[in-house]
VMD Tcl script that draws the C-alpha trace (Angstrom):
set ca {
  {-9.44 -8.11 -8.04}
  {-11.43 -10.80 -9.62}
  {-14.81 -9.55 -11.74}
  {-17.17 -9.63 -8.72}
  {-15.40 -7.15 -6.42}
  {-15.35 -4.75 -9.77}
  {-18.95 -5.40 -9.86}
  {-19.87 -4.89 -6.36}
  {-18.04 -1.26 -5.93}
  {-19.53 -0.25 -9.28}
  {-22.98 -1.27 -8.10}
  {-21.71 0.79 -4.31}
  {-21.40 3.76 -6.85}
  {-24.69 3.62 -8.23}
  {-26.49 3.41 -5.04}
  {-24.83 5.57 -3.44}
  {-26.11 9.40 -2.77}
  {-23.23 10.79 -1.50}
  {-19.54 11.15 -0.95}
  {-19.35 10.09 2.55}
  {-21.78 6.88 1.86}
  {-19.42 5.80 -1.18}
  {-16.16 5.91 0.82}
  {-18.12 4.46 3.87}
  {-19.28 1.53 1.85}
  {-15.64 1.04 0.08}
  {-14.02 0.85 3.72}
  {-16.50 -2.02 4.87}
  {-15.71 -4.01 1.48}
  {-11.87 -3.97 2.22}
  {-11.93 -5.18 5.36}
  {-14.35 -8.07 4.11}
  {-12.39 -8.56 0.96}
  {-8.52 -8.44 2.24}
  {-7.41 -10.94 4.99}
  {-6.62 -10.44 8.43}
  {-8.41 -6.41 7.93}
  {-9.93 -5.61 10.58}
  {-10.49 -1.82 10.08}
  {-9.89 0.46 6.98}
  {-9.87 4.29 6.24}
  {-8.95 6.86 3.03}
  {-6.30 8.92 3.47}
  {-6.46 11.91 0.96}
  {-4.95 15.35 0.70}
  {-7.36 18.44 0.35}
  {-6.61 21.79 0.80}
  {-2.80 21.31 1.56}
  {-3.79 18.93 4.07}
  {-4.16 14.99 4.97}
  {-7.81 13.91 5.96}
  {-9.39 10.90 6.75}
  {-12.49 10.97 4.22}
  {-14.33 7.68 5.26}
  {-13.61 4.34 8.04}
  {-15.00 1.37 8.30}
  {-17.31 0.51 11.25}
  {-14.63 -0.62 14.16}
  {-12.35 2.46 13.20}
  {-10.38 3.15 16.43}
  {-10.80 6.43 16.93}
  {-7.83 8.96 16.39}
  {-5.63 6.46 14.66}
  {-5.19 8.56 11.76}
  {-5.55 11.77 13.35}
  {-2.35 10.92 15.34}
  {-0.37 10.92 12.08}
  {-1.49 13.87 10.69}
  {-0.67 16.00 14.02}
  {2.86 14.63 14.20}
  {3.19 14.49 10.31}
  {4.57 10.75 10.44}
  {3.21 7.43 10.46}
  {2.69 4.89 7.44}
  {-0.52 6.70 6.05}
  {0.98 9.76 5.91}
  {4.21 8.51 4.71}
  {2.87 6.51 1.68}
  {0.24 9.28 0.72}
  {3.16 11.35 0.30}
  {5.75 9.49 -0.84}
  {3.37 7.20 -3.26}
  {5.50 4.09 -1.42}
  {3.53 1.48 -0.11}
  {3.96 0.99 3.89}
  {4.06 -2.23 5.87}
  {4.17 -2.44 9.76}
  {4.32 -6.52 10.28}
  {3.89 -5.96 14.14}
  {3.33 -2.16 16.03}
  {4.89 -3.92 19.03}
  {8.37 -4.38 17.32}
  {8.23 -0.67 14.56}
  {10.90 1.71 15.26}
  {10.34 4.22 12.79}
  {7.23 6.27 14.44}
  {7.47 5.18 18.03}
  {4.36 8.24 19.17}
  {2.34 6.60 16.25}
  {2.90 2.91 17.19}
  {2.80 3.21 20.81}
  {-1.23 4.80 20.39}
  {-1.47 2.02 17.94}
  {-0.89 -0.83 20.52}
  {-2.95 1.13 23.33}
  {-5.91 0.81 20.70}
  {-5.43 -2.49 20.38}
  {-4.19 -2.38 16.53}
  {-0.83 -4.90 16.00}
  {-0.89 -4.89 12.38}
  {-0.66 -1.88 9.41}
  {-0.62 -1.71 5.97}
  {-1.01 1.84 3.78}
  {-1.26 1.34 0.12}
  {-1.13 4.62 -2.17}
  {-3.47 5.06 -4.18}
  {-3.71 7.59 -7.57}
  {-6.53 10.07 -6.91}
  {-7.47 12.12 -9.75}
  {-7.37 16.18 -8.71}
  {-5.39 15.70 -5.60}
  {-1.77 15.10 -4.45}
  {-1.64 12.46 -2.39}
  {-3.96 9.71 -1.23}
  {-3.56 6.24 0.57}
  {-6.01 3.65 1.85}
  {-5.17 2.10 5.22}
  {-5.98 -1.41 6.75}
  {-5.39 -2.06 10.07}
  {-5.35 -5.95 11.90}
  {-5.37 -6.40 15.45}
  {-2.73 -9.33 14.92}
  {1.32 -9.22 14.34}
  {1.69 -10.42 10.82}
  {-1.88 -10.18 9.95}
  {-1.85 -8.65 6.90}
  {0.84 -10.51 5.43}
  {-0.86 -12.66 3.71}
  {-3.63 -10.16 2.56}
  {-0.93 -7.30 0.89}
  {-1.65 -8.32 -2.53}
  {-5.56 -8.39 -2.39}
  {-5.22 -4.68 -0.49}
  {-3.18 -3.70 -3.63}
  {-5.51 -4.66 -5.95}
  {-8.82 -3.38 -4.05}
  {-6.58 -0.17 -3.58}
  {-6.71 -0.10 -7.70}
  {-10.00 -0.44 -8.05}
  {-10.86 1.73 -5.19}
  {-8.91 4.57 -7.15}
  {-11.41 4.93 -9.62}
  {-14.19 4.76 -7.16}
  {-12.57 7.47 -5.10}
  {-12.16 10.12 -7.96}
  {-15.16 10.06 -9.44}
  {-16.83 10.70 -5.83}
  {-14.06 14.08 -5.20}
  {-14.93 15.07 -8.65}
  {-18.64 14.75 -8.13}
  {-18.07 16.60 -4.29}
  {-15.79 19.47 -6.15}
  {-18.87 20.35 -8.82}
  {-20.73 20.35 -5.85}
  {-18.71 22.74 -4.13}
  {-18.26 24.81 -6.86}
  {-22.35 25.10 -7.81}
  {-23.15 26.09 -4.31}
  {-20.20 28.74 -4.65}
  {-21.68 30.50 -7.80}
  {-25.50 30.06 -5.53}
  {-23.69 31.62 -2.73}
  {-22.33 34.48 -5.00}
  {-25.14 34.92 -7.09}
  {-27.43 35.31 -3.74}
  {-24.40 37.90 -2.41}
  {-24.58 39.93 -5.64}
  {-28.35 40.24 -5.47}
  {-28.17 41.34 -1.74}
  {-25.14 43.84 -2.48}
  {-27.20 46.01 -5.15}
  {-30.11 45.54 -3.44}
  {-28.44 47.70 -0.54}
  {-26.53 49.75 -2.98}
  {-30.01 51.24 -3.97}
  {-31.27 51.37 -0.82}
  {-28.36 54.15 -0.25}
  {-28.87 55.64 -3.22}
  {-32.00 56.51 -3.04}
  {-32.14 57.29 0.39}
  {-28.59 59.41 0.61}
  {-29.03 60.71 -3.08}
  {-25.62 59.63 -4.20}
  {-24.65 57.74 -6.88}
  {-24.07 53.62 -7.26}
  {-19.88 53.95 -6.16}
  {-20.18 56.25 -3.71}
  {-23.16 54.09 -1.92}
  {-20.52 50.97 -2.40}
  {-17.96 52.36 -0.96}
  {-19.88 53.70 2.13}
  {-20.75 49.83 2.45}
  {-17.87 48.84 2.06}
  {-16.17 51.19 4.73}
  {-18.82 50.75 6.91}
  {-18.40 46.65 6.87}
  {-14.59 47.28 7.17}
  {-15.30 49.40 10.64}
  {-17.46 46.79 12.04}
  {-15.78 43.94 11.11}
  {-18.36 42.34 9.27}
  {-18.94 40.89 5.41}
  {-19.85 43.33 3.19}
  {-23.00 40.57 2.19}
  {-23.71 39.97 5.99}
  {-23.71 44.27 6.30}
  {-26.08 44.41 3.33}
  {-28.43 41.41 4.15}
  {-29.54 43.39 7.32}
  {-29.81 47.09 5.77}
  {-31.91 45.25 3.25}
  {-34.18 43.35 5.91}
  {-34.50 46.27 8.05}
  {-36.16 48.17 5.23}
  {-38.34 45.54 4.15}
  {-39.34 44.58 7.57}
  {-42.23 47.77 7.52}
  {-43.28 46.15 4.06}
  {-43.63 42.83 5.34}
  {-45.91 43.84 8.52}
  {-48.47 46.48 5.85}
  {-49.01 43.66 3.73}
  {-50.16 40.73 6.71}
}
mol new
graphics top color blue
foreach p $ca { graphics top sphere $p radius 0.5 }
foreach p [lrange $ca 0 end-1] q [lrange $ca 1 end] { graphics top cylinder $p $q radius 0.2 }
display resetview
């Protein structure tokens, strides 16, 4: 990729906010840097499962999806075997006749899934699509090289998304914690027992209704504060 591309997706980086705006904006600059793209779209693994994380604007919808259901199809096949796929012409592929036959019905001719290295996950491709036979032919070695660049672009945004994650999973328990003892002393000062025996009532309690322990505590807590909270207005 020649010094302006690797200037343009590092500038994409700054600017953008988000995960989903990154990828969105890396999708649109491969199909205007790689000939005869029309569409593009990530491919990653998460969770023990493909997902499309971002398309370009013309995506045909379900295109990807249809891979993932039937677990074939040149994304999935080069996210997960880290071999690059080529489909000169959907019209004359015999390996995933399903996949190929939506392909044509959407109007795409042309497929090319390049794998790319994603840092923290096992598996990861990114897809261009033309809606000519042989279309990407001449565009395989610019995909390659966007896909190279991309790579970096793509792991920093999951690793930025997983800290995410992972900070609004220590709020989330932090806020859960504070809730649970605020019911445990509820109980014990209204059942005189001590701090295990009030958790454990909780707990069976939640298990018998078939609802979260924090959810079960959140509204023993608000019913006794509700009084409170109409004194004091």
């Amino acid at each position: 990729m020649n010094p302006e591309t690797s200037d343009t997706l590092d500038q994409a980086m700054v600017r953008s906010s988000g995960l989903d705006t990154l990828l969105r904006d890396l999708t649109d600059r491969a199909v205007r840097e790689v000939p005869g793209a029309t569409a593009c779209s990530i491919t990653v693994r998460r969770s023990g499962r493909l997902l499309t994380l971002a398309g370009s604007d013309g995506m045909p919808s379900g295109l990807d999806l249809r891979q993932y259901e039937n677990g074939s199809g040149p994304c999935v096949e080069a996210a997960e075997t880290d071999t690059e796929q080529y489909v000169p012409d959907t019209g004359a592929e015999t390996r995933w006749p399903s996949y190929t036959a939506y392909a044509l019905s959407v109007g795409v001719r042309c497929v090319l899934a390049v794998p790319v290295a994603v840092e923290g996950e096992r598996g990861a491709a990114i897809n261009f699509y033309g809606v000519r036979a042989e279309a990407l032919g001449t565009g395989r070695e610019a995909a390659r090289a966007f896909a190279a660049r991309a790579a970096d672009a793509i792991s920093v945004a999951l690793r930025i998304e997983r800290r995410r994650e992972s900070a609004a999973d220590v709020r989330t328990a932090l806020l859960s914690r504070s809730v649970i003892d605020q019911a445990i002393g509820i109980l014990m000062a209204r059942e005189r027992i001590d701090a295990r025996d009030a958790l454990e009532r909780l707990r069976r309690v939640s298990q018998d209704r078939n609802v979260k322990l924090r959810d079960l505590c959140g509204q023993l807590v608000a019913k006794v504060s509700a009084p409170d909270s109409r004194r004091r207005q």
